[in-house]
N, C-alpha and C positions, 0 to 999 in steps of 0.2 A: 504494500500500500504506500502509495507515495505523501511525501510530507504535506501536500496542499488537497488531500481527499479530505471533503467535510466531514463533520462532525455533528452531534446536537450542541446548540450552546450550551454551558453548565456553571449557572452562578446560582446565587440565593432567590433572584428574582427568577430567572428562568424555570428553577425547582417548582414554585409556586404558583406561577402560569396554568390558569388553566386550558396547556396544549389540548388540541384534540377534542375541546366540548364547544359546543353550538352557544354561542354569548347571549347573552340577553340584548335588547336592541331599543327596548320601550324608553331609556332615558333620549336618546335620538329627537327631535324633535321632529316630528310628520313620517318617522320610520317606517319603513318595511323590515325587507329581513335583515340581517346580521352584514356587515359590511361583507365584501369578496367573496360572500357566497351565492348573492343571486342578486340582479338588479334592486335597486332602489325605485319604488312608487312612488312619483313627485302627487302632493298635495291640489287638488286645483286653484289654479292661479286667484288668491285674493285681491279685491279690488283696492287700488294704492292710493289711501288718501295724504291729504298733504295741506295744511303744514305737518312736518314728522314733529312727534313729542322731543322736548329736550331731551339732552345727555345728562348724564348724569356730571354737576360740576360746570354745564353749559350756560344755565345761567346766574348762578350761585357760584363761585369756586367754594366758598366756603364750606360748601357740601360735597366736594368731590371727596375720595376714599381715598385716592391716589393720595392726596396733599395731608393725609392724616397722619399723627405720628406714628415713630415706627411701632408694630402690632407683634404679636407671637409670631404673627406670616410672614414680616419682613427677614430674612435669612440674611442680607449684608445689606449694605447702602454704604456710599461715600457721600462727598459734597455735594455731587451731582445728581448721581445714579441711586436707584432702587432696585432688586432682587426680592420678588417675594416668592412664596412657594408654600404648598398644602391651604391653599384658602380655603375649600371646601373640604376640607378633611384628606383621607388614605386618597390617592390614585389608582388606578390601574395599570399607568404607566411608571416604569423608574425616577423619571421628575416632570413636570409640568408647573411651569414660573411665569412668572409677568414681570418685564421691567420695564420702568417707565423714568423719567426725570424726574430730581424733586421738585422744581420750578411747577406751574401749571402753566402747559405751554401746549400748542394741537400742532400737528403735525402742518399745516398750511402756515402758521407761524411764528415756527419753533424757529430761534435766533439760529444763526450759524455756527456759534459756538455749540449747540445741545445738539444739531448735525453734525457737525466732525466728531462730536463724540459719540454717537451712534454707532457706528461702525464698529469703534476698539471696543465699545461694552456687549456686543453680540458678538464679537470673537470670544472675548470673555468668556463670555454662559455656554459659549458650545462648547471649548473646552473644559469649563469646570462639567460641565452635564455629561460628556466623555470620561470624566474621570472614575466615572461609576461603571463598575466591570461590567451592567450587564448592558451599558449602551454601547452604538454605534455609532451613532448621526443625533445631531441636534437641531431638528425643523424651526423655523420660525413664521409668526402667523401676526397678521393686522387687520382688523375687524374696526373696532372703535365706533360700534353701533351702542354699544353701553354709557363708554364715562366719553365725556372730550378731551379729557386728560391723553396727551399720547402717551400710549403703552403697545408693548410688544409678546405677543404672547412665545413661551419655548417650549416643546414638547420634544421629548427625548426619545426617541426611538431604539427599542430596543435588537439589541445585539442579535443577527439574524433573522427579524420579521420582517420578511422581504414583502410579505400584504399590509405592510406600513409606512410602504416607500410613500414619498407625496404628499399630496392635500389628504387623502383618506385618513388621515394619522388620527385628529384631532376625534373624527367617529367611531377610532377603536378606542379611544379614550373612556368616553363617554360608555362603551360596550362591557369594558373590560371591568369585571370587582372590582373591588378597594382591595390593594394588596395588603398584610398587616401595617397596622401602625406602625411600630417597632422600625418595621423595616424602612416605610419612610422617612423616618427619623431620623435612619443612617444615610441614608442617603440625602437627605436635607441638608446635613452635616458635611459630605464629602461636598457639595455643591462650594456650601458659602467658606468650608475652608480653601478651598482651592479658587474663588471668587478673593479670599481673606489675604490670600498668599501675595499678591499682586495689589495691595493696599486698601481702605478702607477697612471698615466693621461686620464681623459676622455677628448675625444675631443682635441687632444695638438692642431690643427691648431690656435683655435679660439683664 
């Protein structure tokens, strides 16, 4: 057998995957079946009214969540930047974060300073979200149909789920358990230390 024949992957997350069972698909929102196993049934088209409701923070900042101080979820933050992670509790996947500026700034206009720093804080998160054995790839996602705060979502893609290349990722999210707590915890941990390593604060709440 030659040195590059695959293998299963074999970390702590991977042990605990539920490989091999049919997901549940009802958190999806207008679901059908389970992602990559058979089409998706689009919703019929609802009628678009307009003016759209505020963002959250759109017309108030005072009420954005983004611009709140740092919480249990925030995992690091510098001057600038913000990492947070487990908002909603355990994932399904290895990490899924949100970083956003601490400034309240929208992406139409966010100064050129909090753009050049864009960039070096998404290299950042990929590699700290890499540094958990059982990833491979660190996606990244912009929505901003919630807050007007720019934020960026990251979702970790784990180590050999090749039905997670892509856009799909975020609706295996959603499919997939809550892995234990525990274990996000350590992984929370390997994120903002390896986020820590390269300056700012992991954890500022504690």
């Amino acid at each position: 057998m030659s040195d590059s024949a695959q293998h299963p992957a074999d970390t702590d997350w991977h042990r605990w995957a539920p490989i091999g069972q049919t997901l549940d698909a009802s958190r999806v929102p207008g679901s059908g079946p389970a992602p990559s196993i058979a089409a998706f049934e689009l919703l019929p088209l609802e009628p678009m009214m307009v003016p759209e409701k505020p963002r959250g923070g759109e017309l108030d900042p005072s009420e954005c969540g983004h611009c709140r101080p740092a919480s249990d979820c925030t995992i690091w933050q510098d001057d600038e930047w913000r990492v947070s992670g487990g908002m909603q509790g355990p994932s399904g996947l290895p990490f899924v974060g949100a970083i956003a500026p601490r400034r309240h700034v929208r992406l139409e206009d966010a100064p050129m300073d909090v753009l050049a720093g864009l960039g070096p804080i998404l290299q950042r998160v990929s590699e700290a979200a890499k540094a958990i054995p059982a990833v491979a790839r660190c996606h990244f996602s912009r929505w901003n149909d919630g807050s007007a705060h720019l934020h960026i979502w990251a979702y970790a893609r784990p180590a050999g789920m090749m039905q997670g290349r892509g856009a799909i990722l975020p609706y295996w999210e959603q499919c997939m358990p809550a892995m234990p707590d525990e274990l996000m915890q350590e992984y929370l941990e390997i994120v903002a230390s390896a986020l820590a390593a390269g300056g700012g604060v992991a954890f500022p709440a504690r």
